[in-house]
N, CA, C and O atoms as a Maestro MAE file, in Angstrom:
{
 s_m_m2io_version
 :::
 2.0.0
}

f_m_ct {
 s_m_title
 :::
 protein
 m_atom[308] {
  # First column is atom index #
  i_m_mmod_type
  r_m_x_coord
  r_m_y_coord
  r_m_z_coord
  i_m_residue_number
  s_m_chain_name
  s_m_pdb_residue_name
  s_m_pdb_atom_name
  i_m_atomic_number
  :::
  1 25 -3.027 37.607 2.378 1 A "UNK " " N  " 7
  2 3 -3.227 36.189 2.131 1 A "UNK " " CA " 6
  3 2 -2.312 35.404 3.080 1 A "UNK " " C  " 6
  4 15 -1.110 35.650 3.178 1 A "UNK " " O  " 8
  5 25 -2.876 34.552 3.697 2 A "UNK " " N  " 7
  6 3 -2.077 33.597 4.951 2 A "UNK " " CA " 6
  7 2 -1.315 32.417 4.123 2 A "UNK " " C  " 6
  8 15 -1.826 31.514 3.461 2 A "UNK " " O  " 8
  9 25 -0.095 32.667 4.332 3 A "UNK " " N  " 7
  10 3 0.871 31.541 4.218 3 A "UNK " " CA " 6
  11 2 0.207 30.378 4.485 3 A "UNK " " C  " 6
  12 15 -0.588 30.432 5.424 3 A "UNK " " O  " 8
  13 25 0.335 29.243 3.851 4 A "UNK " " N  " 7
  14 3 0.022 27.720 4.160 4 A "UNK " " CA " 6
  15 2 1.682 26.877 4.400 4 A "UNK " " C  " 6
  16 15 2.672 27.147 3.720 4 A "UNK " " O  " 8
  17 25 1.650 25.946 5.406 5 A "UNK " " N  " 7
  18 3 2.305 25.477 6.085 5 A "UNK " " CA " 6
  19 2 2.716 24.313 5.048 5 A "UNK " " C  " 6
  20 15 1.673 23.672 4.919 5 A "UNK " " O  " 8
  21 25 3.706 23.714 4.241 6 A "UNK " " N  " 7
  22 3 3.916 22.721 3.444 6 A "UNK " " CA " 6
  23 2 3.597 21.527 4.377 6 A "UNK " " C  " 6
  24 15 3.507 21.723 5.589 6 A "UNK " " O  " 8
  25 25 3.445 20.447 3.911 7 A "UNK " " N  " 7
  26 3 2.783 19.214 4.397 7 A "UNK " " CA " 6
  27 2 3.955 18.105 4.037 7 A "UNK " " C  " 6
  28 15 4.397 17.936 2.901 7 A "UNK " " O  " 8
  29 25 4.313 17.487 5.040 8 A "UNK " " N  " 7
  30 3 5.768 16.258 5.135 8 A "UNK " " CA " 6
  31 2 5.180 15.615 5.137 8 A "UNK " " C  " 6
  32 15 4.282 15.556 5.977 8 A "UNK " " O  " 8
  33 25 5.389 14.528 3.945 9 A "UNK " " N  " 7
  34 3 5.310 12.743 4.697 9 A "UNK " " CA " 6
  35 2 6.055 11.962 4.383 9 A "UNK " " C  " 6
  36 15 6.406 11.858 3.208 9 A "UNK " " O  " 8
  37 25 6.506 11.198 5.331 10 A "UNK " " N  " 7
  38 3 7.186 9.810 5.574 10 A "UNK " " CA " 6
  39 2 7.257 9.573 5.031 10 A "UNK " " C  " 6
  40 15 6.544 10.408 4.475 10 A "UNK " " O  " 8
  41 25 7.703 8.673 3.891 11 A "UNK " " N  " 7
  42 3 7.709 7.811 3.202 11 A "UNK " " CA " 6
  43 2 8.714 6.176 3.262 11 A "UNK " " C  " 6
  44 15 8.466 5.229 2.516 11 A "UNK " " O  " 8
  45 25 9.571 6.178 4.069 12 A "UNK " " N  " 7
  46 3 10.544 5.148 4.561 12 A "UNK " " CA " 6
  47 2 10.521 4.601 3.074 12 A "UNK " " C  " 6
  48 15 9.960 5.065 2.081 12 A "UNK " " O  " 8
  49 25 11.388 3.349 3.248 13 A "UNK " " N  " 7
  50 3 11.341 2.522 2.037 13 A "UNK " " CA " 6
  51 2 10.413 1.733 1.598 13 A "UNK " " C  " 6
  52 15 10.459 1.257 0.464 13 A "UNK " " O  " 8
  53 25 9.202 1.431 2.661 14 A "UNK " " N  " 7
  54 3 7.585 0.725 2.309 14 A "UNK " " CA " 6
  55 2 6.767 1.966 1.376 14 A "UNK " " C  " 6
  56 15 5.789 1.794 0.649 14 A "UNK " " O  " 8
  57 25 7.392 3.066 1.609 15 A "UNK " " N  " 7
  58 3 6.559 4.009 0.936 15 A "UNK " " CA " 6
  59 2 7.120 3.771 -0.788 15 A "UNK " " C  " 6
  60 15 6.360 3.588 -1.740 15 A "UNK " " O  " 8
  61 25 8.310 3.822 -0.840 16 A "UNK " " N  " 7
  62 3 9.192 3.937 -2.084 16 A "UNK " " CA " 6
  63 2 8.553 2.680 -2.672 16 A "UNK " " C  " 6
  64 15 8.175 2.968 -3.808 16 A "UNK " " O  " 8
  65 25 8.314 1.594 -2.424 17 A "UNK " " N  " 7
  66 3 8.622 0.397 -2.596 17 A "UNK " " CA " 6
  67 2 6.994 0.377 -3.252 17 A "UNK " " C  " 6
  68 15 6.734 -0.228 -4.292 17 A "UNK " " O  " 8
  69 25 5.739 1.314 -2.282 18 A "UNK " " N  " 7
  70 3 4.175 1.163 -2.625 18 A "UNK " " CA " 6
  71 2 4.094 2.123 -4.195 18 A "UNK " " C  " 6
  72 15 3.442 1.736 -5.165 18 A "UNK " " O  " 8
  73 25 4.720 3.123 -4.172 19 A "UNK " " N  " 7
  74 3 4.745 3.876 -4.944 19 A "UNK " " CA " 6
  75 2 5.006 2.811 -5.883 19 A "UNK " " C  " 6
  76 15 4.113 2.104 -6.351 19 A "UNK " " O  " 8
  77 25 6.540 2.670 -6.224 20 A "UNK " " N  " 7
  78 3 7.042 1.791 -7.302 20 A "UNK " " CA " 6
  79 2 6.128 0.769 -8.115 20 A "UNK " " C  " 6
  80 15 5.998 0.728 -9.338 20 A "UNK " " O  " 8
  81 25 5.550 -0.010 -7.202 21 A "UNK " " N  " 7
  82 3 4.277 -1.060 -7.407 21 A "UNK " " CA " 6
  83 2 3.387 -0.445 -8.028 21 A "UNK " " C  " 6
  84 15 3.049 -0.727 -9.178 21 A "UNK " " O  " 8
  85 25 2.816 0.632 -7.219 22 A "UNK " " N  " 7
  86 3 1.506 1.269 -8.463 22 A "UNK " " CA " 6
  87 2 1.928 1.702 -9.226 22 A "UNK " " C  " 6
  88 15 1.083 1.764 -10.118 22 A "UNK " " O  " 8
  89 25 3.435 2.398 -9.737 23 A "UNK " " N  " 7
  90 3 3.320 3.205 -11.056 23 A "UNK " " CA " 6
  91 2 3.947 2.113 -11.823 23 A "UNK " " C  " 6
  92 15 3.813 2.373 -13.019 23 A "UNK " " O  " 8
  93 25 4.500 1.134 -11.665 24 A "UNK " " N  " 7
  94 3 4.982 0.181 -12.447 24 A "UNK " " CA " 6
  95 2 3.261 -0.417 -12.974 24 A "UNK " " C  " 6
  96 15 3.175 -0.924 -14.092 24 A "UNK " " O  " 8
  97 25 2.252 -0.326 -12.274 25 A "UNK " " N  " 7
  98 3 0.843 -1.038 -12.521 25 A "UNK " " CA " 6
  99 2 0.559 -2.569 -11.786 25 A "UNK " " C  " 6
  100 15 -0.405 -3.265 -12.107 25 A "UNK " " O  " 8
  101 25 1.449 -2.925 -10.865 26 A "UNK " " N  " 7
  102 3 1.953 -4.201 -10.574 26 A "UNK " " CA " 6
  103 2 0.012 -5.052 -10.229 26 A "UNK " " C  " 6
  104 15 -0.441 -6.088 -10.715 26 A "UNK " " O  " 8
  105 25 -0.705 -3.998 -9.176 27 A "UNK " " N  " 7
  106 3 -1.627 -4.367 -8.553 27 A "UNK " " CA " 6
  107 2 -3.044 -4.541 -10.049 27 A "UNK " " C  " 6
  108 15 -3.924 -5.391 -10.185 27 A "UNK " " O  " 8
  109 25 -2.745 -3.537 -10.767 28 A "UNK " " N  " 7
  110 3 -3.704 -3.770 -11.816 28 A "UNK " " CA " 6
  111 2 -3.338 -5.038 -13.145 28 A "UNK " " C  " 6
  112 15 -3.866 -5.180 -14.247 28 A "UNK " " O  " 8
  113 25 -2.273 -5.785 -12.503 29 A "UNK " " N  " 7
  114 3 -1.727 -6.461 -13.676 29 A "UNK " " CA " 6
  115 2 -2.241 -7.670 -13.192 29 A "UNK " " C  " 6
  116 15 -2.854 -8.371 -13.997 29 A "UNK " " O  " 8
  117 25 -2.083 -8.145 -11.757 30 A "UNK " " N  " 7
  118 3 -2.400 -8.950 -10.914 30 A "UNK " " CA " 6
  119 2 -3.964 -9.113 -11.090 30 A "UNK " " C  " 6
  120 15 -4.467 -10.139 -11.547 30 A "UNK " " O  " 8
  121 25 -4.760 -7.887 -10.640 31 A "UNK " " N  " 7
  122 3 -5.922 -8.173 -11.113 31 A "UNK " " CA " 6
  123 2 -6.837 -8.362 -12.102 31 A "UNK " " C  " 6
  124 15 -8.045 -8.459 -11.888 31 A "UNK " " O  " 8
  125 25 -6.194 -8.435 -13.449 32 A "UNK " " N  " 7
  126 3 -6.665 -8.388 -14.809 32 A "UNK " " CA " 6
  127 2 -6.119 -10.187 -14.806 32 A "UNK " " C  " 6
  128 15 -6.704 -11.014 -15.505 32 A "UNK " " O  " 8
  129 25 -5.515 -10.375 -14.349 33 A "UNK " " N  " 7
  130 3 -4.957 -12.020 -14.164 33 A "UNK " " CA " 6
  131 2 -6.156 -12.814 -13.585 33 A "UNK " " C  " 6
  132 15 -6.953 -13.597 -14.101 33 A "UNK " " O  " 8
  133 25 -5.977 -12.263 -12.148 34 A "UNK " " N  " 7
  134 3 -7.077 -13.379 -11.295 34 A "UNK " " CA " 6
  135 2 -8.071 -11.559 -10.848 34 A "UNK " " C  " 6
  136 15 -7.482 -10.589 -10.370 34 A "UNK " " O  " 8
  137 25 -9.221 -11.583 -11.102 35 A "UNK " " N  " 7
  138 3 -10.189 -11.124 -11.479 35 A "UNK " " CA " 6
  139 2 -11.105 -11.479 -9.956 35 A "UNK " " C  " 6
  140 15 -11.261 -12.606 -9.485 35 A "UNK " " O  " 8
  141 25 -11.619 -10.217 -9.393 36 A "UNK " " N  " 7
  142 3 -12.373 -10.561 -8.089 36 A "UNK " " CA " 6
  143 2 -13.906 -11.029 -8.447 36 A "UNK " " C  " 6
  144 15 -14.659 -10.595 -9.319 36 A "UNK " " O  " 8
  145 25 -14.065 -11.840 -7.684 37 A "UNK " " N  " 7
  146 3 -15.605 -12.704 -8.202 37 A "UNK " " CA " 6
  147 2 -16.496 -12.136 -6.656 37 A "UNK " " C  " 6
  148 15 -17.648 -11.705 -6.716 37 A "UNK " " O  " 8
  149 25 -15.780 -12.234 -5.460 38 A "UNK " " N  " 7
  150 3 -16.644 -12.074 -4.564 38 A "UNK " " CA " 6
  151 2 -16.713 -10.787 -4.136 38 A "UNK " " C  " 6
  152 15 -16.165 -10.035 -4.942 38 A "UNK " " O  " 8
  153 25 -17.366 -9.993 -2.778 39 A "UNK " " N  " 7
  154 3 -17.783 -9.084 -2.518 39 A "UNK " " CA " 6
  155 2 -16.819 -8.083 -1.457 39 A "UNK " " C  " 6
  156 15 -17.153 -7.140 -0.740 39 A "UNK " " O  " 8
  157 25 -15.407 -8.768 -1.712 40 A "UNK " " N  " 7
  158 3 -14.553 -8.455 -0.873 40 A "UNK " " CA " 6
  159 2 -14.052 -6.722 -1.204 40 A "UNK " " C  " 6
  160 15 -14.110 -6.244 -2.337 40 A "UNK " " O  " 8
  161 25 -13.590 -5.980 -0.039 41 A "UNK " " N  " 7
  162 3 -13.209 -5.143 -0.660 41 A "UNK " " CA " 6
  163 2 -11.940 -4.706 -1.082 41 A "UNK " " C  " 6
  164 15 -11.797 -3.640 -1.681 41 A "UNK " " O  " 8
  165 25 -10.983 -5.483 -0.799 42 A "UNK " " N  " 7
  166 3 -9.632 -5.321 -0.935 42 A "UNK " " CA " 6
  167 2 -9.527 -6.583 -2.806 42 A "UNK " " C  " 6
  168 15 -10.076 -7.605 -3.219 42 A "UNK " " O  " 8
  169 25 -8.633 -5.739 -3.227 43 A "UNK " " N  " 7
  170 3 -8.827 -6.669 -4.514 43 A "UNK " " CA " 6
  171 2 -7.324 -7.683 -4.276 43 A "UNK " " C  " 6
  172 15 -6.530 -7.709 -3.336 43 A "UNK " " O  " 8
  173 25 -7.365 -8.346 -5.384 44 A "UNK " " N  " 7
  174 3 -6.040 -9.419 -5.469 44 A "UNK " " CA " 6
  175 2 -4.765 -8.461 -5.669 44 A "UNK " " C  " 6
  176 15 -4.136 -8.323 -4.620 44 A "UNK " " O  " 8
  177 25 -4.421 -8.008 -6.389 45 A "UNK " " N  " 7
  178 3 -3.056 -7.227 -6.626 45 A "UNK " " CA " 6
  179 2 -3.132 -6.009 -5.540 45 A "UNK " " C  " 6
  180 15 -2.026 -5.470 -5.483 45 A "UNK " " O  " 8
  181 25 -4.213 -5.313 -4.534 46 A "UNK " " N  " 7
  182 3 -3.578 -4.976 -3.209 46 A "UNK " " CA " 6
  183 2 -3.476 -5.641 -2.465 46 A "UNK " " C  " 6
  184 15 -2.684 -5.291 -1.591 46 A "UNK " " O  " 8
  185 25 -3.982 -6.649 -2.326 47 A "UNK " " N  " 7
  186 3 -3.546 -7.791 -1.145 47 A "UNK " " CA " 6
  187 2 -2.191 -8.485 -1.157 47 A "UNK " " C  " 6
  188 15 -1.515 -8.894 -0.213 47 A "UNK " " O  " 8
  189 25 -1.968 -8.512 -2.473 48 A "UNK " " N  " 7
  190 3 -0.150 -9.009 -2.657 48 A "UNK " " CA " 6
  191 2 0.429 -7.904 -2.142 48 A "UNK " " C  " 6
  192 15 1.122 -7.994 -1.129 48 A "UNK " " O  " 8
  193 25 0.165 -6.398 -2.943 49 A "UNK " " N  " 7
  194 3 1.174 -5.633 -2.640 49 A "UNK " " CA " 6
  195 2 1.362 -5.576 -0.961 49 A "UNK " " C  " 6
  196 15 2.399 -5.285 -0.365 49 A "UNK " " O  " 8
  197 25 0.238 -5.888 -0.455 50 A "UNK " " N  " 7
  198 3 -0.029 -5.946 0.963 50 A "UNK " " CA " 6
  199 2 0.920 -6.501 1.687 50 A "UNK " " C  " 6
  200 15 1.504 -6.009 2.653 50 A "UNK " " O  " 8
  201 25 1.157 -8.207 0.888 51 A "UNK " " N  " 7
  202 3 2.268 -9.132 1.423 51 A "UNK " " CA " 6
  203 2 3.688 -8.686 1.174 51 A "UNK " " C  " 6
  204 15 4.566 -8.644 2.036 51 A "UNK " " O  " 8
  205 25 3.818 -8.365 -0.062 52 A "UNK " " N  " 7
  206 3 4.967 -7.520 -0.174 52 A "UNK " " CA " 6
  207 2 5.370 -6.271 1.171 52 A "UNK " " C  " 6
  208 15 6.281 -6.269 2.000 52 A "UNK " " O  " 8
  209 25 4.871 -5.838 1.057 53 A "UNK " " N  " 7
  210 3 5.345 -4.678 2.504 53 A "UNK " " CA " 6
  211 2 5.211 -5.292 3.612 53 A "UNK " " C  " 6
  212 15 5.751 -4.682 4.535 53 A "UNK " " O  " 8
  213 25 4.649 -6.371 3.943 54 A "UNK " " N  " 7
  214 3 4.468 -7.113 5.251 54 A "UNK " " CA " 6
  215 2 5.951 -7.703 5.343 54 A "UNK " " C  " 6
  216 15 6.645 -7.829 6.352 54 A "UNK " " O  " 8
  217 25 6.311 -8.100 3.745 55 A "UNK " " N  " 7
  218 3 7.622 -9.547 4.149 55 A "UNK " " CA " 6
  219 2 8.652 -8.201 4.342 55 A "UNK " " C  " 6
  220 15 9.367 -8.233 5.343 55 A "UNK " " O  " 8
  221 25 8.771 -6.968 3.401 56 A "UNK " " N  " 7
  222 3 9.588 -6.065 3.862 56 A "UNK " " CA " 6
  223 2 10.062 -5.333 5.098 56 A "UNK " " C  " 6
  224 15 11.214 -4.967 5.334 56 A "UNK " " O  " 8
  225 25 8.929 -5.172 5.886 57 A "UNK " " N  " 7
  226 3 8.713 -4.141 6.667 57 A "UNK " " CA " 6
  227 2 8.573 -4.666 8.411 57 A "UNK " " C  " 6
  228 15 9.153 -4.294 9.431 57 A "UNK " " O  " 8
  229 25 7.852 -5.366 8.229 58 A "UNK " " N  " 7
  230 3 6.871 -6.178 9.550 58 A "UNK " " CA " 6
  231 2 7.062 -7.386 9.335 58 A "UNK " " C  " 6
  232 15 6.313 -8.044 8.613 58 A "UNK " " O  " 8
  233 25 8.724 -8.157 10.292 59 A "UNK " " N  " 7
  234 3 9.156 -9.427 10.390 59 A "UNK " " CA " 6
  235 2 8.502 -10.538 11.545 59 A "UNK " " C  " 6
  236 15 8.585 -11.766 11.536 59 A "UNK " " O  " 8
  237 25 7.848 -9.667 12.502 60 A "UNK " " N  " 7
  238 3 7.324 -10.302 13.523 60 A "UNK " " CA " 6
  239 2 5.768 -10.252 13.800 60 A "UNK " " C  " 6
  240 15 5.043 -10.936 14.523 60 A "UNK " " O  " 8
  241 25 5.541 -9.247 13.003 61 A "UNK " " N  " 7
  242 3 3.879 -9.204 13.234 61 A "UNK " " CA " 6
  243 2 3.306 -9.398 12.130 61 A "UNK " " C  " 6
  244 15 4.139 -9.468 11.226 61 A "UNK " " O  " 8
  245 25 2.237 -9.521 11.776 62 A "UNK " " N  " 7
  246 3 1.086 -9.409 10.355 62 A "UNK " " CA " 6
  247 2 0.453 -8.157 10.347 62 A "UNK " " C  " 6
  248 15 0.189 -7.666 11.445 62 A "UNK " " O  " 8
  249 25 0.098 -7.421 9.126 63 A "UNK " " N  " 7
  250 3 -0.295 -6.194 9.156 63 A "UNK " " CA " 6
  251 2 -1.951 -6.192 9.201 63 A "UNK " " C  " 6
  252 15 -2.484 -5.086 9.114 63 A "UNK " " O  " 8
  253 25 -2.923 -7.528 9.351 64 A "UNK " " N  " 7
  254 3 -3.810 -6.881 10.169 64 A "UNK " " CA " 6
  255 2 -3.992 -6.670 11.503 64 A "UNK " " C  " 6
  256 15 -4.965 -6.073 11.963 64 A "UNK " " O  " 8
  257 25 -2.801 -7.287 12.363 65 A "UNK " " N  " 7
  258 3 -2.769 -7.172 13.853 65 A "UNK " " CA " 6
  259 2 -1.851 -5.691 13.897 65 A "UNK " " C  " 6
  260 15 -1.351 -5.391 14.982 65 A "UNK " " O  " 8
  261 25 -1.640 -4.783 12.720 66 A "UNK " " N  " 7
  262 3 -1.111 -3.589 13.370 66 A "UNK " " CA " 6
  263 2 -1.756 -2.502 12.717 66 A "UNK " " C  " 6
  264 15 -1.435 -1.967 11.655 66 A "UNK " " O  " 8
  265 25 -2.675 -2.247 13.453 67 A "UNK " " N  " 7
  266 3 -3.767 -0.954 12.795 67 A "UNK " " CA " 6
  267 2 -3.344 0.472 12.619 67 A "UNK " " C  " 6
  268 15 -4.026 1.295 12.008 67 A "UNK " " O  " 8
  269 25 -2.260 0.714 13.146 68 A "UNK " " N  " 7
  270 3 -1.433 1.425 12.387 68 A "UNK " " CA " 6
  271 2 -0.454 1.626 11.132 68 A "UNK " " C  " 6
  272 15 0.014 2.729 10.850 68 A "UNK " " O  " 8
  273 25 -0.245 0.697 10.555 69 A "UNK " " N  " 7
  274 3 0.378 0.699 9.063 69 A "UNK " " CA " 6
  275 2 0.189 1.621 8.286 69 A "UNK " " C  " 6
  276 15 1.049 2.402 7.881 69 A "UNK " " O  " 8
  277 25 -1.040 1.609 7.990 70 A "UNK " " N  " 7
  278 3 -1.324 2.434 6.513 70 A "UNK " " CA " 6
  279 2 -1.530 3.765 7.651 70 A "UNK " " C  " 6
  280 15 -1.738 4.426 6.633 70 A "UNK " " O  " 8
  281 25 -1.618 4.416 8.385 71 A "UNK " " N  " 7
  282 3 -1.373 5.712 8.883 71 A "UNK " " CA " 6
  283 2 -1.199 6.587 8.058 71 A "UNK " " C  " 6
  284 15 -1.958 7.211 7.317 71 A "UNK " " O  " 8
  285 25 0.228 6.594 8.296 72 A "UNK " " N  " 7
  286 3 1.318 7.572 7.737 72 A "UNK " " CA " 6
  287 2 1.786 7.312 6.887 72 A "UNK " " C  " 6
  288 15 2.960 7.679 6.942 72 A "UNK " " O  " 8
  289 25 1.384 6.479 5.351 73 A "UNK " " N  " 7
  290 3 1.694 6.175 4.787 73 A "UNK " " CA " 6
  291 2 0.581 6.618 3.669 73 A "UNK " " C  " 6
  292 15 -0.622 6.354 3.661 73 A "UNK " " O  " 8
  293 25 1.446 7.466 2.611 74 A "UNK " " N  " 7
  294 3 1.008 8.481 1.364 74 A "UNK " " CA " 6
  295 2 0.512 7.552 0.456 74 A "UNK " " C  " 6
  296 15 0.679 7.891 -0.715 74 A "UNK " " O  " 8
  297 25 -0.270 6.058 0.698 75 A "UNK " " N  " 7
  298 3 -0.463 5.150 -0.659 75 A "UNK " " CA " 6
  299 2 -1.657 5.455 -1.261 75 A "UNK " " C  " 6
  300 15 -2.381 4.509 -1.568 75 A "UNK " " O  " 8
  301 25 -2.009 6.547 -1.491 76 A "UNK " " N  " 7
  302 3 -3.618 6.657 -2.033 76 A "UNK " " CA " 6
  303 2 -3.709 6.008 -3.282 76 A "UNK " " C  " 6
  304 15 -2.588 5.772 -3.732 76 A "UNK " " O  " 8
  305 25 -4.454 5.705 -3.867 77 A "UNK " " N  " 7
  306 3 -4.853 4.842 -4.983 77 A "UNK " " CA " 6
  307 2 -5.370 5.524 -5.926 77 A "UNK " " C  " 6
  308 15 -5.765 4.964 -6.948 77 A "UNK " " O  " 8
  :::
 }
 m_bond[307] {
  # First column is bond index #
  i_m_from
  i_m_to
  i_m_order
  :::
  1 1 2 1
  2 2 3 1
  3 3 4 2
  4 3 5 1
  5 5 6 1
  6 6 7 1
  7 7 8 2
  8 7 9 1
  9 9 10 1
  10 10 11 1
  11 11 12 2
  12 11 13 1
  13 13 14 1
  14 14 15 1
  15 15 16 2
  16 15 17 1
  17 17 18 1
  18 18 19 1
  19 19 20 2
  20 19 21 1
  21 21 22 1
  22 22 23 1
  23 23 24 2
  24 23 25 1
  25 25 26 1
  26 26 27 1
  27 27 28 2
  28 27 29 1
  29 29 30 1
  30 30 31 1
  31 31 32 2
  32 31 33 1
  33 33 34 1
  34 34 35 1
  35 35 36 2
  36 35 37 1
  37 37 38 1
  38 38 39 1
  39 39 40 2
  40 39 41 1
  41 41 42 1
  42 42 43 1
  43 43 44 2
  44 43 45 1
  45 45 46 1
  46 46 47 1
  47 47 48 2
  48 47 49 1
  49 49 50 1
  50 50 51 1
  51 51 52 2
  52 51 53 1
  53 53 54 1
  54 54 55 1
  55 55 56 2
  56 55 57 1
  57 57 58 1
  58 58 59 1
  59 59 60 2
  60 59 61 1
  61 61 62 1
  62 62 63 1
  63 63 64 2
  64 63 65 1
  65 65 66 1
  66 66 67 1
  67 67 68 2
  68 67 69 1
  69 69 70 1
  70 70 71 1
  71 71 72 2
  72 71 73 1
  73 73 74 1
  74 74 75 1
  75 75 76 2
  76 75 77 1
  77 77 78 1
  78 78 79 1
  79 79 80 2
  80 79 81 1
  81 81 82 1
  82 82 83 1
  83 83 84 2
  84 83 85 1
  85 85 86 1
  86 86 87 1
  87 87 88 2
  88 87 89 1
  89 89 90 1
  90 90 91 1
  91 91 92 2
  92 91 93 1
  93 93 94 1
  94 94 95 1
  95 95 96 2
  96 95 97 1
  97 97 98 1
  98 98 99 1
  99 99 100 2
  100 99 101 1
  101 101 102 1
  102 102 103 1
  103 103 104 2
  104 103 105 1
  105 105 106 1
  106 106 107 1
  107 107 108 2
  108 107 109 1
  109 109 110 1
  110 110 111 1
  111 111 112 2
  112 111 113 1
  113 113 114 1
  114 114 115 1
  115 115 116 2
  116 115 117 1
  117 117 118 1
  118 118 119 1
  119 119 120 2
  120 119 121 1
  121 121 122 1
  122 122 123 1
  123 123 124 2
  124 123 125 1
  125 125 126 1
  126 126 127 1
  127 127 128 2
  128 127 129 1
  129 129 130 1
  130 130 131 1
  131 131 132 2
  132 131 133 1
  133 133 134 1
  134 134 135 1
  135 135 136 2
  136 135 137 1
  137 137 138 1
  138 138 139 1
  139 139 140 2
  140 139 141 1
  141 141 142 1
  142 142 143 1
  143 143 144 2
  144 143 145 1
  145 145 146 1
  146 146 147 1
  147 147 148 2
  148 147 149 1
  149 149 150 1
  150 150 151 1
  151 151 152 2
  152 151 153 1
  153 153 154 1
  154 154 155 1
  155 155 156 2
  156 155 157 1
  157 157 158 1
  158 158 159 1
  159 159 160 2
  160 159 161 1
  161 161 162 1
  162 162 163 1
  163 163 164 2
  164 163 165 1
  165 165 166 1
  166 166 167 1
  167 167 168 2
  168 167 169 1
  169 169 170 1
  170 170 171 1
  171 171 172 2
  172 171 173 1
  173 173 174 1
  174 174 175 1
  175 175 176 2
  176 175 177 1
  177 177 178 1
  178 178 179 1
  179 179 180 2
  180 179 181 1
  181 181 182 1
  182 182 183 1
  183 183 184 2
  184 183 185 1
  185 185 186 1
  186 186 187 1
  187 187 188 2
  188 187 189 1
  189 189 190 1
  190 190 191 1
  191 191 192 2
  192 191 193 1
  193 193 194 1
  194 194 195 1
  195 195 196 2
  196 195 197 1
  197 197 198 1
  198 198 199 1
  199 199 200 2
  200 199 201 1
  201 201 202 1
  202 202 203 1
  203 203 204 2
  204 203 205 1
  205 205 206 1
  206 206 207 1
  207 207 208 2
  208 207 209 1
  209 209 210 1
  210 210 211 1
  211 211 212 2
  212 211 213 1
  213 213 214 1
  214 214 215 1
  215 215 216 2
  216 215 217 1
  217 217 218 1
  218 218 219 1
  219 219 220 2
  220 219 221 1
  221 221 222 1
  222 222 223 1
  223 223 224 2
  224 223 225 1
  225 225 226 1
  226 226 227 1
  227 227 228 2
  228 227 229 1
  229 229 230 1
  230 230 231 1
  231 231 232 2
  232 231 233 1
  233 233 234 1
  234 234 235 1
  235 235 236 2
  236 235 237 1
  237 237 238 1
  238 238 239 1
  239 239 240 2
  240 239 241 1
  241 241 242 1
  242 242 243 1
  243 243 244 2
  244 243 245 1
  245 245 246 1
  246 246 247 1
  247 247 248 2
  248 247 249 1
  249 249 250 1
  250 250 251 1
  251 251 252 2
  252 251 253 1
  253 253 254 1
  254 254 255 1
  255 255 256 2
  256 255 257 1
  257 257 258 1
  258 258 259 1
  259 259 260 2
  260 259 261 1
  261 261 262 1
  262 262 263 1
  263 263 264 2
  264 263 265 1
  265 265 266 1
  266 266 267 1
  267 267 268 2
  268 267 269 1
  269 269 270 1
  270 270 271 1
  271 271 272 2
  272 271 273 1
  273 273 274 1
  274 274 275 1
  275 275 276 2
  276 275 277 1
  277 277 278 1
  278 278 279 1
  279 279 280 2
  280 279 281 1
  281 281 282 1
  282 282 283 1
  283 283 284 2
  284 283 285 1
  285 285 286 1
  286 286 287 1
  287 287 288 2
  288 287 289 1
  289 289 290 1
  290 290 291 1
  291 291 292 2
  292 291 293 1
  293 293 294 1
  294 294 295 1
  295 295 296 2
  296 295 297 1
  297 297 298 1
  298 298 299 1
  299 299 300 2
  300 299 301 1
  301 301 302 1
  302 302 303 1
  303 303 304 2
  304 303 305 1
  305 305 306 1
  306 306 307 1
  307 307 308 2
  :::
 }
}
């Protein structure tokens, strides 16, 4: 049987910080508040958490001008 190679990821403090948010429920609390009406696919409480890691992380750019963000970053939902 072939050894499997363990799998690293990054996590910096945007990772700590995404984690924290979902298991606290932050994004599902947000959206039980203000409730999506249109056909968008990003809901209200990931789009905050969104701003949240933007004001943390990314002081000079906005995170849809950096299409690398969510990469390397373990936030599955």
């Amino acid at each position: 049987m072939p050894k499997s190679e363990p799998a690293i990821k990054r996590l910096d403090h945007l990772g700590l910080i995404a984690a924290f948010c979902y298991e606290a429920g932050l994004p599902r609390i947000i959206d039980a508040i203000m409730p999506k009406y249109s056909g968008h696919t990003v809901s209200h409480g990931e789009a905050f958490l969104a701003m949240i890691l933007n004001g943390l992380g990314f002081h000079s750019r906005t995170l849809h001008m950096f299409s690398g963000f969510f990469q390397h970053k373990p936030i599955d939902a």
